[in-house]
N, C-alpha and C positions, 0 to 999 in steps of 0.2 A: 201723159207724164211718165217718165222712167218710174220702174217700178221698185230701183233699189237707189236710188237718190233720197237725200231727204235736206230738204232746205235749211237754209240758215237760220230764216224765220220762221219759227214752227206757234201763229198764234193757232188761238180755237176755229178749228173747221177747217185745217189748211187741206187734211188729206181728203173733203169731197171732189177735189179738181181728178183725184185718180178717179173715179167713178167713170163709168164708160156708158154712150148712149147703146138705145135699143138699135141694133141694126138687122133685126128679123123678122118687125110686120106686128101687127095688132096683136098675136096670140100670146106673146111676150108683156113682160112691165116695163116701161117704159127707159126704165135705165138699168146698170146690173151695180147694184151698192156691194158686192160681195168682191169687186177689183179690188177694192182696197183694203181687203184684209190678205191679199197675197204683199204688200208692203210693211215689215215688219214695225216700222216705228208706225208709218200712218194707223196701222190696228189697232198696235198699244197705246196711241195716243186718243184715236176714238171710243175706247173703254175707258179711257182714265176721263177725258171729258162729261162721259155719261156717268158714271158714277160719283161726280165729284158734289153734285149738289144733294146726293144721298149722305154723303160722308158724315159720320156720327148718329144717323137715324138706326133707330134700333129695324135693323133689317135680320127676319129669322131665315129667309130662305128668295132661292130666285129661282122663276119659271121664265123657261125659253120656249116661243111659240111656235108649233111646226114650220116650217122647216128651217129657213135662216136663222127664225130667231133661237135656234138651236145654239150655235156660233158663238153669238153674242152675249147670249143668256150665262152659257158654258165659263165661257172669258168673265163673266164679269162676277161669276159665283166664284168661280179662282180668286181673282182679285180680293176680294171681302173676305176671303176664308167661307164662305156658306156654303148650303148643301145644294142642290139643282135638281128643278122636276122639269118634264116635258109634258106640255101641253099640246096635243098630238091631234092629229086628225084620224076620225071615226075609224074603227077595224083595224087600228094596229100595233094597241095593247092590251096584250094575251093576260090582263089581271083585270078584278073587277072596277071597272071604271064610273064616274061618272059623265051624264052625256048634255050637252048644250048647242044647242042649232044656231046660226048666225047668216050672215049673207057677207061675201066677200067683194073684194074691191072691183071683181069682175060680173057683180050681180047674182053672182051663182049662192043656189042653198045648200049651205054645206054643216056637219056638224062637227063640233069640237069635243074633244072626252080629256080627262085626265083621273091617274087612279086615284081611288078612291084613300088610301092609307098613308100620305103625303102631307095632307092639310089637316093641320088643329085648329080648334076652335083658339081665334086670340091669334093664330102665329101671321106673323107678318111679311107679305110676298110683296116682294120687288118683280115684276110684270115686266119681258123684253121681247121685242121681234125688233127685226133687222129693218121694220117701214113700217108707215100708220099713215093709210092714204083714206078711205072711207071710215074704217074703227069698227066696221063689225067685227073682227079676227078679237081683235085688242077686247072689246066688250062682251063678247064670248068667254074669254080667259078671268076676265075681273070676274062674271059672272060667278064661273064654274068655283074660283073661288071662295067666294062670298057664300054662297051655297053650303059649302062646308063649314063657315064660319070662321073663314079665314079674314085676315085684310088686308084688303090692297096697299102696301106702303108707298107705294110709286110704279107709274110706266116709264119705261125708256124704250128708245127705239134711234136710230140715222136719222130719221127724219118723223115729225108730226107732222102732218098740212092741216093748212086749215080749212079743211072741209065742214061740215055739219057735224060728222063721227069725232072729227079729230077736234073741233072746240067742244063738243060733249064732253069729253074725255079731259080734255086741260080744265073742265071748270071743276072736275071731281075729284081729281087725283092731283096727286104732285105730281111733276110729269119731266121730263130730262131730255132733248134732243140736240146733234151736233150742229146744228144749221145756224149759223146768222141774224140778226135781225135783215141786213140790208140785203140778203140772199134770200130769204124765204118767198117773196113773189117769183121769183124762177123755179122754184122747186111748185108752187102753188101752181103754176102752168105748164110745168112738164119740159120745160128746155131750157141748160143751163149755159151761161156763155164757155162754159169750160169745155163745151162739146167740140168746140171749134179745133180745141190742140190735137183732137183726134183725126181729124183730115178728110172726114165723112160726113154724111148726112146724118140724123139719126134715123131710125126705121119706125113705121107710124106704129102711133101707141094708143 
């Protein structure tokens, strides 16, 4: 899809069709959700979507999770007027941190940190990454959190599936994503009919 077009009808979800498949082999995610924040309304409209079932929740602050949800997090702390912390991965902030271990969507054990001087007890975090395909990344961050004595006011993220991680996580939290009811088993299997406008196969995921 042209990347400075924006259609007539602009319902909820219109801009996943920009999303582009994997075309680089297993070592990749299976698709690149980050096409369509080079489209300016598609982005703006994707953050207004996500935030909109927050709207009037008393939200003290937003965490964007390494790395995309950096992006997102960023965009949507603008939007609300809040402040924005990074929930970072291990070894790459130079302040005292705290640290929480999880398993990511590729099996790997990795750990997650964020500093320590960000969360009050009581204050209330809106939780964003750019995906939530297993939920350990996402339940790492609730964690680290909640630890503090913060609270989760909501996740957001492009997409929940619903894996075992990702319905954990919708029974606990408020939870916000762009996807469809009638689209989400495409996104649940990894191949969307939208791949097709792109003229290629996608690359194994």
């Amino acid at each position: 899809m042209d990347l400075k077009r924006v259609p007539t009808s602009r319902e909820r979800g219109w801009y996943l069709v920009l999303m582009a498949p994997n075309v680089k082999g297993p070592n990749y995610a299976w698709l690149d959700p980050s096409r369509l924040y080079c489209h300016q309304q598609g982005f703006q409209d994707c953050v207004e979507d996500l935030i909109q079932p927050f709207r009037g929740d008393p939200i003290d602050q937003v965490a964007g999770i390494d790395a995309m949800g950096f992006i997102l997090g960023a965009a949507i702390a603008n939007t609300l007027g809040k402040s924005f912390v990074a929930v970072r991965k291990a070894g790459h902030l130079c302040v005292e941190t705290l640290s929480q271990p999880y398993r990511d969507y590729s099996g790997r054990d990795k750990v997650m940190e964020m500093r320590t001087d960000a969360i009050t007890p009581g204050l209330r975090v809106l939780l964003v990454d750019q995906w939530v395909e297993t939920g350990g990344t996402m339940q790492a961050a609730a964690r680290l959190v909640e630890r503090q004595g913060g609270v989760v006011a909501g996740i957001a993220a492009i997409c929940i599936e619903d894996s075992e991680g990702g319905r954990w996580l919708k029974e606990r939290y408020k939870w916000s994503h762009c996807v469809p009811p009638p689209l989400m088993d495409q996104f649940n299997t990894h191949h969307l009919d939208s791949f097709k406008a792109f003229g290629a196969s996608p690359g194994l995921s």
